[in-house]
KOLLOBA-526249 format. One line per field, with one value per residue: x, y, z of N, C-alpha, C, O in turn; residue number from 1. Coordinates in Angstrom, 1 decimal, m for minus. Layout:
n.px = [X/...]
n.py = [Y/...]
n.pz = [Z/...]
ca.px = [X/...]
ca.py = [Y/...]
ca.pz = [Z/...]
c.px = [X/...]
c.py = [Y/...]
c.pz = [Z/...]
o.px = [X/...]
o.py = [Y/...]
o.pz = [Z/...]
seq = [NUM/...]
END
This chain:
n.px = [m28.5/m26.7/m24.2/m22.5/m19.8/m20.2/m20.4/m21.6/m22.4/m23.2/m23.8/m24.1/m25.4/m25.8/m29.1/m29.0/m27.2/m27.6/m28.0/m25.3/m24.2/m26.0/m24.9/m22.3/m22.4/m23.5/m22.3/m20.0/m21.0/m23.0/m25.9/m28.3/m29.5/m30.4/m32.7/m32.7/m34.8/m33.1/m33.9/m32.8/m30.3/m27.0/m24.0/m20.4/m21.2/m23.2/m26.6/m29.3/m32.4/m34.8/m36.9/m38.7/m37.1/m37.2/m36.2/m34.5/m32.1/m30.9/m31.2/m30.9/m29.8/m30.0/m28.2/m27.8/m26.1/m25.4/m22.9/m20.4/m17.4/m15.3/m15.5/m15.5/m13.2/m13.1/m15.5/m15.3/m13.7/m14.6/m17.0/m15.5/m14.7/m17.1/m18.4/m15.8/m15.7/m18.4/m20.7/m20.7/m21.1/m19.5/m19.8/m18.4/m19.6/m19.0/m21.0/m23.4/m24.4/m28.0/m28.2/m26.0/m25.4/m27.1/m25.2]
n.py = [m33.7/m36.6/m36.4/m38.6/m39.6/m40.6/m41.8/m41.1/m43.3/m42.8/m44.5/m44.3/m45.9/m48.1/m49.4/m52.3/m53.4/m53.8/m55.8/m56.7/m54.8/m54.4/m57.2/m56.6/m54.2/m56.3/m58.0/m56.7/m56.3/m54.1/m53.4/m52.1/m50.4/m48.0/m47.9/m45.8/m44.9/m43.1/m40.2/m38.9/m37.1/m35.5/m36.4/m37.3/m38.0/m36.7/m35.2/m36.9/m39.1/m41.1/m41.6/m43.0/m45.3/m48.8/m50.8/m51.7/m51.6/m49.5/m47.7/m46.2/m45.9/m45.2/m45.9/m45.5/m45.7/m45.3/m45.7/m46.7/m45.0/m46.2/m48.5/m48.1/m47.9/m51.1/m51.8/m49.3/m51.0/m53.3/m52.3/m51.4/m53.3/m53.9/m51.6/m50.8/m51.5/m50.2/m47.7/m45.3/m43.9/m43.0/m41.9/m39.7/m38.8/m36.6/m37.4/m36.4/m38.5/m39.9/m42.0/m44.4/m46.7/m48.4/m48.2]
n.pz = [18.7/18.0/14.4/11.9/10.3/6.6/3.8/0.3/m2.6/m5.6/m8.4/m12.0/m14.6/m17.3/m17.5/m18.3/m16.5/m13.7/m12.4/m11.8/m10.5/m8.0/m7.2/m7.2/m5.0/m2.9/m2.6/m0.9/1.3/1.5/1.9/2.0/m0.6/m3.2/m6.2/m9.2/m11.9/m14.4/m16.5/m18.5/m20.0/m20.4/m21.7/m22.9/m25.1/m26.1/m25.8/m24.3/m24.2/m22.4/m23.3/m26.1/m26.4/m26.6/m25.3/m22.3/m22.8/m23.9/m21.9/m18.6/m15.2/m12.0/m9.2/m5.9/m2.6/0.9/2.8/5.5/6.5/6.0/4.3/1.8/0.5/m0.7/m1.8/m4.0/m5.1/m6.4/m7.7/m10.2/m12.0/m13.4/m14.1/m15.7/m19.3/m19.7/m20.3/m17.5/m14.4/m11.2/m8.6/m5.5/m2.3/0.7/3.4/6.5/8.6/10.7/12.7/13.0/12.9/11.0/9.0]
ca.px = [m28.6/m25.6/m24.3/m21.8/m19.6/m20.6/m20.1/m22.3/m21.8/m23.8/m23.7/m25.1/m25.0/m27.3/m29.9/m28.8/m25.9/m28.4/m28.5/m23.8/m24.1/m26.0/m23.7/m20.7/m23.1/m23.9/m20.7/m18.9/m21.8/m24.0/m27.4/m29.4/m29.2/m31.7/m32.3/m33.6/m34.8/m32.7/m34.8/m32.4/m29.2/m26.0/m22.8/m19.7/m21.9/m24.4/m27.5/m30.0/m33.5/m35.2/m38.2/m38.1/m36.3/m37.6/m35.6/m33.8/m30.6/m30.8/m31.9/m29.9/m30.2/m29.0/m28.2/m27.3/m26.0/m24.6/m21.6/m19.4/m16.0/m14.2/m15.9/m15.6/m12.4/m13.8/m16.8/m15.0/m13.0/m16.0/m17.6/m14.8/m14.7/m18.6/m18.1/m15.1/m16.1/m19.7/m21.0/m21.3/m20.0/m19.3/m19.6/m18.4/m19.7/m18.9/m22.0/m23.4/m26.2/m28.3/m28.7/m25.1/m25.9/m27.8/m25.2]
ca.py = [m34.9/m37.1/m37.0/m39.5/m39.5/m41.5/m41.9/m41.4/m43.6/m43.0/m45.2/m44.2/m46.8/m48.6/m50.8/m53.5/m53.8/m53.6/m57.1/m56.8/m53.5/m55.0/m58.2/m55.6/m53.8/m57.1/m58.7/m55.8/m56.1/m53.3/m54.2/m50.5/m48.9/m47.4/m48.2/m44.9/m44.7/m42.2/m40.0/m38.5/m35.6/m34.5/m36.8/m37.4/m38.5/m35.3/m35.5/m38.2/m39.6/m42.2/m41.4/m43.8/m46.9/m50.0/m51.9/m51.2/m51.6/m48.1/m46.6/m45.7/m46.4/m44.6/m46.6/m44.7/m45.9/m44.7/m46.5/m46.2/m44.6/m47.7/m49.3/m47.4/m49.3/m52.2/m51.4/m49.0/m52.1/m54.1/m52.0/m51.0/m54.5/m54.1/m50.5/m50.4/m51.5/m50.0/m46.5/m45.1/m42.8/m43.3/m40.5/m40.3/m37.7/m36.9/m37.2/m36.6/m39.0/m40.2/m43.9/m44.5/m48.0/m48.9/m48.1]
ca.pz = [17.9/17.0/13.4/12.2/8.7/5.6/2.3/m0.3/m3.7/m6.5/m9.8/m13.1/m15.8/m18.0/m16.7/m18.2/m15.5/m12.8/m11.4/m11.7/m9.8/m7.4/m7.1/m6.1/m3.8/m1.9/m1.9/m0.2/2.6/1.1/2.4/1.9/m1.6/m4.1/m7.8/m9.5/m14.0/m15.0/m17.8/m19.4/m19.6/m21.6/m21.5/m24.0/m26.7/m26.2/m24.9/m24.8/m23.2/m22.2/m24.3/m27.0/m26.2/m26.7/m24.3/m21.2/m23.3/m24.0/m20.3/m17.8/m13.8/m10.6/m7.7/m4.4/m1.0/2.1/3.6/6.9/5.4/5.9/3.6/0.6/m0.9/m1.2/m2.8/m5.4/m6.3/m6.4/m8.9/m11.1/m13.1/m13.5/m15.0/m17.1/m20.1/m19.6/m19.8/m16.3/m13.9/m10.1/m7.5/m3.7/m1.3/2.0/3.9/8.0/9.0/12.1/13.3/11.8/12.8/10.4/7.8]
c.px = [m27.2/m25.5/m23.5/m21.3/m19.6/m20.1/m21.4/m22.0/m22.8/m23.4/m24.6/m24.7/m26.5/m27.7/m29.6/m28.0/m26.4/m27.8/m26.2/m23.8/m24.2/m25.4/m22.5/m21.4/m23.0/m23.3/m19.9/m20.0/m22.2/m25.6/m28.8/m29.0/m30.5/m31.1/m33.3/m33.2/m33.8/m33.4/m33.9/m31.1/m28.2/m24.7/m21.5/m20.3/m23.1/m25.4/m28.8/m31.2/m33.8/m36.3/m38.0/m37.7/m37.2/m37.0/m35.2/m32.3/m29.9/m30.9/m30.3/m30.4/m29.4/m28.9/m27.4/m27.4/m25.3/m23.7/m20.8/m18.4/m15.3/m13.9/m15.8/m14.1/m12.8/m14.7/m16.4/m14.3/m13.8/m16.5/m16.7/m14.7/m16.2/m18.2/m16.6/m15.3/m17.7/m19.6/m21.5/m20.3/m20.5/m18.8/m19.8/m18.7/m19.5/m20.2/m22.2/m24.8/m26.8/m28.3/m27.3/m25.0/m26.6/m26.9/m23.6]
c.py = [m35.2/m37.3/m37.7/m39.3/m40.8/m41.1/m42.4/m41.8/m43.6/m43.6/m44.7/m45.0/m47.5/m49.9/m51.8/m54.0/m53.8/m54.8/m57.2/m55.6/m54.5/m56.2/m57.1/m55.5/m55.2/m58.1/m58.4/m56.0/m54.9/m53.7/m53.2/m50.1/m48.8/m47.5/m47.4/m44.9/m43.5/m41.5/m39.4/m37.5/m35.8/m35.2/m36.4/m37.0/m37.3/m35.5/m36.5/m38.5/m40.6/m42.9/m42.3/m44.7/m47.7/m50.6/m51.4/m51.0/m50.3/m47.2/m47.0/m45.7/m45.1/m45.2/m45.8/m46.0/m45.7/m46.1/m46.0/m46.2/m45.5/m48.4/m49.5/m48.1/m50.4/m52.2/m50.4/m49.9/m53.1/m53.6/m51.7/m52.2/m54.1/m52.4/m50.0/m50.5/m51.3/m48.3/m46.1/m44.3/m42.7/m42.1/m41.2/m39.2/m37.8/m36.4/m37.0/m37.7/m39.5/m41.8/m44.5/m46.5/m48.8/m48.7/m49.1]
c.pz = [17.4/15.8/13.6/10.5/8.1/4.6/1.4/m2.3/m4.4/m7.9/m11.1/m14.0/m16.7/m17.3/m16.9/m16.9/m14.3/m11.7/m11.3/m10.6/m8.3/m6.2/m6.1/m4.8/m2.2/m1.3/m1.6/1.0/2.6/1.6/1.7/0.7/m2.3/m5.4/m7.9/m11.2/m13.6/m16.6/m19.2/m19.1/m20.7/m21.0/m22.6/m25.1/m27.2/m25.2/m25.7/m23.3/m23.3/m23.4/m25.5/m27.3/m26.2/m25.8/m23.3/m21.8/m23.3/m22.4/m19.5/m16.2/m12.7/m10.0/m6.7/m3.3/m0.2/2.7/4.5/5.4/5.2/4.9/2.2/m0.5/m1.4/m2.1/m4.1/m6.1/m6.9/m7.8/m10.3/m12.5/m14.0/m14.5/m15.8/m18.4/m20.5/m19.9/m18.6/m15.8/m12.1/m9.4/m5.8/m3.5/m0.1/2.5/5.6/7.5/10.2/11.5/12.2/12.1/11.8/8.7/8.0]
o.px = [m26.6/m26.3/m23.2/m22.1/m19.2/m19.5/m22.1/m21.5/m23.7/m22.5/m25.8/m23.5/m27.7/m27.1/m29.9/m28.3/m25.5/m27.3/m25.8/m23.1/m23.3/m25.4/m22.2/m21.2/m22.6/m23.5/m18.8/m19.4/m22.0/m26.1/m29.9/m27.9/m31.6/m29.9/m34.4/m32.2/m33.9/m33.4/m34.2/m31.0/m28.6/m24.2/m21.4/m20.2/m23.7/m25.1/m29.2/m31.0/m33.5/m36.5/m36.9/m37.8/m38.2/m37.9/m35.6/m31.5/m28.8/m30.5/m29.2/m31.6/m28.3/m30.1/m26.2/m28.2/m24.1/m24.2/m20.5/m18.3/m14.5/m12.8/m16.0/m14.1/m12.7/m14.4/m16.9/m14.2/m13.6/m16.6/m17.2/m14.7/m16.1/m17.7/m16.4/m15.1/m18.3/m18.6/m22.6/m19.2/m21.7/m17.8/m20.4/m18.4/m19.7/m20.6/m21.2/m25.6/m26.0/m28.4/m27.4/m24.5/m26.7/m27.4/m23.0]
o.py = [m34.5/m38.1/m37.9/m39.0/m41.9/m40.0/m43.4/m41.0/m44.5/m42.9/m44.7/m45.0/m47.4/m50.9/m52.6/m55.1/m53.6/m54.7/m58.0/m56.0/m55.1/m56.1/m57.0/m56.3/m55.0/m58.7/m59.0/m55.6/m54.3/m54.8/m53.5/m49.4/m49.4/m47.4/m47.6/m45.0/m43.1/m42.1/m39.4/m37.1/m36.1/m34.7/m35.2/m36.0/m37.1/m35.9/m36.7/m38.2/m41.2/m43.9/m42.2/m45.2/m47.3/m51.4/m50.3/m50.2/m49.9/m46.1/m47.7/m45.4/m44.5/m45.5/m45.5/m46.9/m45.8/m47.2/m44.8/m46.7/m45.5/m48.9/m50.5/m48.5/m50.7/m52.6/m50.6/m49.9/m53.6/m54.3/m51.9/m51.9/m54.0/m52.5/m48.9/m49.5/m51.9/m47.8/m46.5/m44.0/m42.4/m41.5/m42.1/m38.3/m38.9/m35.2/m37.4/m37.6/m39.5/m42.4/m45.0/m47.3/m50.0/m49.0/m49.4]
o.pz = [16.5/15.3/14.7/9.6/8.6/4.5/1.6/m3.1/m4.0/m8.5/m11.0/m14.3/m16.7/m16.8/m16.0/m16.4/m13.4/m10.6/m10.4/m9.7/m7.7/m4.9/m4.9/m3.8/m1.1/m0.3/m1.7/2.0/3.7/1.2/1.2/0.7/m1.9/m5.7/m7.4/m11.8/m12.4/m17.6/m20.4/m18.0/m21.8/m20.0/m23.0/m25.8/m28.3/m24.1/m26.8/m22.1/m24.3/m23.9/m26.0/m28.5/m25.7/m25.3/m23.2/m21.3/m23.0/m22.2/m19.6/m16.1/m12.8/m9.8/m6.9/m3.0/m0.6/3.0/4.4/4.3/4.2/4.5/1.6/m1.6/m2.6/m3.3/m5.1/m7.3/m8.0/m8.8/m11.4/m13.7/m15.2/m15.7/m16.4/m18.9/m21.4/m19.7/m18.3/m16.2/m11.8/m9.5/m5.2/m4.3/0.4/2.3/6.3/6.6/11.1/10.5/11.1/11.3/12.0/7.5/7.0]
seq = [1/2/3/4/5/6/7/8/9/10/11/12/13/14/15/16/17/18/19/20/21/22/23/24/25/26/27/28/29/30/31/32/33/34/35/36/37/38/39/40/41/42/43/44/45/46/47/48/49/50/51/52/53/54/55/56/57/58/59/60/61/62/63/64/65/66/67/68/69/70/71/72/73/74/75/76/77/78/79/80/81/82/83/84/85/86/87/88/89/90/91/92/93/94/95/96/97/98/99/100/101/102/103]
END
């Protein structure tokens, strides 16, 4: 079985910034990602959960998606406006995957 290399970019930020994430995502020609709650963990500020909030204001999101390697400047520039003045924190991995068609 053929693999093929990717990139995998995950976003953590607060939900509010959902529908801006997105935006980047779909105007670099992102098609495929995942919006996951985040419940809770241990940053800067300490540690902190979901439990509690009244709003989304407070919560926190993951978004994951796989990208051909090509692609991956674009899209970190893409997001960078969207997360500077936000709390969030942007991860690359080097990934294998099948059906690299589809990414």
């Amino acid at each position: 079985m053929q693999m093929h290399d990717a990139k995998r970019v995950e976003v953590m930020i607060e939900a509010v910034m959902e529908k801006q994430i997105v935006r980047a995502l779909e105007g670099t020609g992102v098609t495929g990602y995942t919006i996951l709650p985040v419940l809770g963990g241990s940053g800067a500020s300490g540690r902190w959960t979901r439990e509690g909030n009244v709003s989304r204001a407070f919560s926190m999101i993951a978004v994951v998606c796989l990208i051909a390697p090509h692609r991956l400047d674009s899209l970190l520039e893409a997001l960078f406006p969207v997360l500077d003045e936000h709390i969030g924190v942007v991860s690359v991995s080097d990934v294998r995957i099948l059906r690299a068609e589809r990414f």
